[in-house]
LOBA-653875 format. One record per residue: x negated, y, z negated of N, C-alpha, C in turn. Coordinates in Angstrom, 3 decimals. Atoms other than C-alpha are relative to their C-alpha. Layout:
N
+----------+----------+----------+----------+----------+----------+----------+----------+----------+
:      n_u :      n_v :      n_w :     ca_u :     ca_v :     ca_w :      c_u :      c_v :      c_w :
+----------+----------+----------+----------+----------+----------+----------+----------+----------+
:        X :        Y :        Z :        X :        Y :        Z :        X :        Y :        Z :
...
+----------+----------+----------+----------+----------+----------+----------+----------+----------+
! end
This chain:
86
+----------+----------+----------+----------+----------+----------+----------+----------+----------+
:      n_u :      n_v :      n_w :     ca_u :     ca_v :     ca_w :      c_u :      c_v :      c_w :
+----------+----------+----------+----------+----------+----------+----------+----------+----------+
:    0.152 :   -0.597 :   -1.309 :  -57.017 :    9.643 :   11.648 :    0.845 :   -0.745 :    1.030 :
:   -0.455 :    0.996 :   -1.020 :  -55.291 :    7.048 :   13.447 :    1.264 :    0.050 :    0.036 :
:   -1.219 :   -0.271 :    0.197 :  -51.974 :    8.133 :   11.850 :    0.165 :    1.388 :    1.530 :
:   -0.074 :   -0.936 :   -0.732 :  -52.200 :   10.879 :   13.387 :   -0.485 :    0.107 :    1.572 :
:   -0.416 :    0.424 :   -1.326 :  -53.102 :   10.060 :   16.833 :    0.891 :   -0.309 :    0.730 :
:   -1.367 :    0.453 :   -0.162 :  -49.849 :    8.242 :   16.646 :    1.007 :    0.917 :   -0.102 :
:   -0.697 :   -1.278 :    0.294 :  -48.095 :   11.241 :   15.748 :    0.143 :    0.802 :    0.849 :
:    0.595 :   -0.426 :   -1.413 :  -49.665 :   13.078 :   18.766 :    0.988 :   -0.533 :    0.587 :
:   -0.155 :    0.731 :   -1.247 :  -48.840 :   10.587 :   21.129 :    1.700 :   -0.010 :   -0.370 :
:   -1.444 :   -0.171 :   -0.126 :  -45.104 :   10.129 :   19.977 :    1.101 :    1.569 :   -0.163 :
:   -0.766 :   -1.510 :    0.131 :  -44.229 :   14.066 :   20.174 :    0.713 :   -0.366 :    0.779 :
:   -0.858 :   -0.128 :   -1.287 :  -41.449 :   14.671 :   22.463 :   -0.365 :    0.756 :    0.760 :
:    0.544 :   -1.333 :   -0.841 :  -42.292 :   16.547 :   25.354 :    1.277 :    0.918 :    0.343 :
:   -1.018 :   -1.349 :    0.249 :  -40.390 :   19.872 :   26.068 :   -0.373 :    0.654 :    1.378 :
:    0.662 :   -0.588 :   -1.261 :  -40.027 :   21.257 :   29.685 :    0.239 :    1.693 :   -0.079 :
:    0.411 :   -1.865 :    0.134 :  -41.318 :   24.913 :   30.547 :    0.620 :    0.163 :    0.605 :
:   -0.882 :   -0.917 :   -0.862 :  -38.796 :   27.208 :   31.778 :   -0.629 :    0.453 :    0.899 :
:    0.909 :   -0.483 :   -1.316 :  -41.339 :   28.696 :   33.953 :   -0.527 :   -0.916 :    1.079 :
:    0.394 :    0.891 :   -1.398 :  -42.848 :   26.050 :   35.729 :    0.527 :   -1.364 :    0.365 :
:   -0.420 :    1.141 :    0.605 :  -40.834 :   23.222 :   34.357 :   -0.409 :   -1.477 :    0.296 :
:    1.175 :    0.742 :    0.469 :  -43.262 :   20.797 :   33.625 :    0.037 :    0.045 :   -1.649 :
:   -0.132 :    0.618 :    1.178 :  -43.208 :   18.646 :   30.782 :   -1.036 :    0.139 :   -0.865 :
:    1.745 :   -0.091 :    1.306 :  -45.702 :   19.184 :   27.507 :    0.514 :    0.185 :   -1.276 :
:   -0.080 :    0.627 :    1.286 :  -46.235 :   18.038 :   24.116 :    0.403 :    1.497 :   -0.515 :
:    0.547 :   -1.607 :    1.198 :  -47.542 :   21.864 :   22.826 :    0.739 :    0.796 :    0.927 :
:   -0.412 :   -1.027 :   -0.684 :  -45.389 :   24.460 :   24.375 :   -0.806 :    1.122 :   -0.232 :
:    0.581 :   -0.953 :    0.305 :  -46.757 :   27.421 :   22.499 :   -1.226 :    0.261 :    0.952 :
:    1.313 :   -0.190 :   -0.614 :  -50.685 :   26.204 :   23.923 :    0.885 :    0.078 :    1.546 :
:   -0.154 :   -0.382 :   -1.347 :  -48.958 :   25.926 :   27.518 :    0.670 :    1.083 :    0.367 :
:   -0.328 :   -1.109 :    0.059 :  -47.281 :   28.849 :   27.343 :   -1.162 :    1.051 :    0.260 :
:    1.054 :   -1.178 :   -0.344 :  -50.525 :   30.978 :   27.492 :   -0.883 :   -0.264 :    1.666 :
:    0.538 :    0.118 :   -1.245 :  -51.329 :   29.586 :   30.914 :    1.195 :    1.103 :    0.979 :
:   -0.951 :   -1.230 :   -0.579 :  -48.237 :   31.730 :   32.415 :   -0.214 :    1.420 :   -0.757 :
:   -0.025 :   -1.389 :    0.907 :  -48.931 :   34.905 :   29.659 :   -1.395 :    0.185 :    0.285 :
:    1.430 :   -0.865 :    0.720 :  -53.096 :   35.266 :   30.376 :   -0.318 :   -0.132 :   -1.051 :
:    0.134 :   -0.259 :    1.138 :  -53.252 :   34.902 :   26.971 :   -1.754 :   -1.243 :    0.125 :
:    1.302 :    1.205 :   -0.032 :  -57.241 :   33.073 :   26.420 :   -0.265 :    0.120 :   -1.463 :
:    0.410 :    0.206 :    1.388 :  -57.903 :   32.720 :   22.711 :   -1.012 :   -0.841 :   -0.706 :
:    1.248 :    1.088 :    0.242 :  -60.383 :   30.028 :   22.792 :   -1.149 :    0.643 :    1.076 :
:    0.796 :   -0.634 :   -0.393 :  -63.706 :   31.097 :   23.419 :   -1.282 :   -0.936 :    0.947 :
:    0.863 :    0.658 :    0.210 :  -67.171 :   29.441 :   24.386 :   -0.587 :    0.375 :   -0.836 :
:    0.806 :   -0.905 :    1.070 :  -69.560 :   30.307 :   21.949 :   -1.677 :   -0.259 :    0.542 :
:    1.245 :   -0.464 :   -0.433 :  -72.394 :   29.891 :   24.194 :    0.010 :    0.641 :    1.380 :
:    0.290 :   -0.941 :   -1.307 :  -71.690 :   32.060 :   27.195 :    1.181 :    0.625 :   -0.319 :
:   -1.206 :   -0.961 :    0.479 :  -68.180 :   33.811 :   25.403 :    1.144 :    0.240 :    1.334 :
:   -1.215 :    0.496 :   -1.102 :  -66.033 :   32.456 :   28.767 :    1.401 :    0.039 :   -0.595 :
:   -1.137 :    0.314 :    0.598 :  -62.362 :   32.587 :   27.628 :    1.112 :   -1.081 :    0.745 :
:   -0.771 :    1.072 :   -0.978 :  -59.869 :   29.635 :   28.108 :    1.920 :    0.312 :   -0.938 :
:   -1.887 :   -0.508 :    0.228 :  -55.961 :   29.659 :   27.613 :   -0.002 :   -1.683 :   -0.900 :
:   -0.179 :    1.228 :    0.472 :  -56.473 :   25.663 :   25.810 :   -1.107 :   -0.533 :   -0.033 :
:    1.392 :    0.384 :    0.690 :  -59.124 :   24.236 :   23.423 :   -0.659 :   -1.301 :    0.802 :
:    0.573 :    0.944 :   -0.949 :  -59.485 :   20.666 :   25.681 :   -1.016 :    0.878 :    0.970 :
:    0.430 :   -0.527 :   -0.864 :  -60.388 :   23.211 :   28.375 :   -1.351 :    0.717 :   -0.324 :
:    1.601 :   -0.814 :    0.551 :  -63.352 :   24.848 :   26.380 :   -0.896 :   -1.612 :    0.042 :
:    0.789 :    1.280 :    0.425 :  -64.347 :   20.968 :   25.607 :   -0.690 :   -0.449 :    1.233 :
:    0.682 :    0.684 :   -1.153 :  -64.484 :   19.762 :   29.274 :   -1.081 :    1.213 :    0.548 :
:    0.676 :   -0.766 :   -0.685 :  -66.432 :   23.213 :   30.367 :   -1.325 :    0.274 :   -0.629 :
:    1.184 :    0.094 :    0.826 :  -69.015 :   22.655 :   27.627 :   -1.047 :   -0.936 :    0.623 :
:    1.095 :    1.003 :   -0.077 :  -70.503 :   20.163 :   29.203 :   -0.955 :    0.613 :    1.109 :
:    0.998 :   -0.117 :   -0.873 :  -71.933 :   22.016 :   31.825 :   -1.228 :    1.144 :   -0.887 :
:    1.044 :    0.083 :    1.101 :  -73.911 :   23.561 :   28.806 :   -0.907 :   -0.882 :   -0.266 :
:    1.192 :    1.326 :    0.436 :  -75.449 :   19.958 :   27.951 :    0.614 :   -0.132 :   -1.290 :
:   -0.253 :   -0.013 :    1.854 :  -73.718 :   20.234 :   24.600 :    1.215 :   -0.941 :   -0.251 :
:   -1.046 :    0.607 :    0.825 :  -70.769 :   18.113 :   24.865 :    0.134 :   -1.863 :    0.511 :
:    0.240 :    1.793 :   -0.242 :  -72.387 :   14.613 :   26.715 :    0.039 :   -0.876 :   -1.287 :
:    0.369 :    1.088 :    0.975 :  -71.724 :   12.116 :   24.546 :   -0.504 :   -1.706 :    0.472 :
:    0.961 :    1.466 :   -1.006 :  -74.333 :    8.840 :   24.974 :    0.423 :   -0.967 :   -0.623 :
:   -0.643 :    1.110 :    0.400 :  -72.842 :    5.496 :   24.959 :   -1.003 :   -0.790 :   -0.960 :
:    0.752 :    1.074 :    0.331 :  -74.483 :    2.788 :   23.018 :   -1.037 :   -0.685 :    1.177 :
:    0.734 :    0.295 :   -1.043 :  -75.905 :    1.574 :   26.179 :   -0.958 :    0.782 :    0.078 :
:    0.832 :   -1.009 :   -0.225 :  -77.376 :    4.710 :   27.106 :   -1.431 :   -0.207 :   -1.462 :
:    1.017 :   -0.332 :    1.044 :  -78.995 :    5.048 :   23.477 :   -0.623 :   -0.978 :    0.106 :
:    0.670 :    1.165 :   -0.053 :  -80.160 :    1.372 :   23.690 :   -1.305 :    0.045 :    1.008 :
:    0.722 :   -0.022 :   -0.430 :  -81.788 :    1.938 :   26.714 :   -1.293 :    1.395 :    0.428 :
:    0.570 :   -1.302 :   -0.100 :  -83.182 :    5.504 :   25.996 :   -1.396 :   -0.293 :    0.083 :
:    1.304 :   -0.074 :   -0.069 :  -86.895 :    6.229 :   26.217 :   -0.391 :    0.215 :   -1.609 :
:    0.001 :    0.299 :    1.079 :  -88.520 :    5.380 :   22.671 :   -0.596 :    1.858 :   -0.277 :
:    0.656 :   -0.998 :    0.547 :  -89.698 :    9.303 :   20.894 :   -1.565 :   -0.099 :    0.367 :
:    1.798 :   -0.120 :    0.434 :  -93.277 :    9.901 :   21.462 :   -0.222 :    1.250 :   -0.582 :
:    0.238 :   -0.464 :    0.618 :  -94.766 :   11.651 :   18.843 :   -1.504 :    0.288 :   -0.083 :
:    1.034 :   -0.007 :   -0.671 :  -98.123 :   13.155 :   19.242 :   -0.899 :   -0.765 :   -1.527 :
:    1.134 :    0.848 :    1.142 : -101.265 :   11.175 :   16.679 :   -0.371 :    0.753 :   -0.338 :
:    1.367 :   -1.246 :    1.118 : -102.316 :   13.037 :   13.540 :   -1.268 :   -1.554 :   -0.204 :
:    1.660 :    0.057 :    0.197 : -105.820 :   12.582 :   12.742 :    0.085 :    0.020 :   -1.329 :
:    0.067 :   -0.606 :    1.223 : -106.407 :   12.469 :    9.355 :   -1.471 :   -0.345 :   -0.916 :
:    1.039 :   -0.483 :    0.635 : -109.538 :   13.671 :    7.579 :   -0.585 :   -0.968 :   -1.244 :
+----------+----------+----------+----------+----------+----------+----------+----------+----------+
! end
């Protein structure tokens, strides 16, 4: 996985004839000038023109917080209600 991060990060960037502005993915920025939305939500079916953009708008779902170590450390312990047993 880490290869490939590196891989990412050393693309060349490529400027847009349209707005010319520099970017890794032409194709994905390309659908911000064409309308084009292909990525969906899949819990309210919102359409976005770039998959980051579904990621950051998830969160106002609750579905895409992720809790630090801290957080979990200092979470509130489960309470679980007391069986009884016969």
């Amino acid at each position: 996985m880490e290869l490939s991060k590196q891989k990412e990060s050393t693309r060349k960037k490529r400027r847009c004839n349209v707005c010319q502005k520099e970017v890794k993915n032409m194709k994905e920025h390309m659908m911000t000038h064409t309308g084009e939305k292909p990525y969906s939500c899949s819990i309210c079916k919102k359409n976005f023109a770039q998959p980051h953009i579904v990621k950051k708008h998830m969160v106002i779902h609750g579905t895409e917080k992720k809790q630090t170590r801290l957080e979990i450390a200092h979470a509130e312990p489960l309470k679980l209600p007391l069986c009884v047993s016969l």
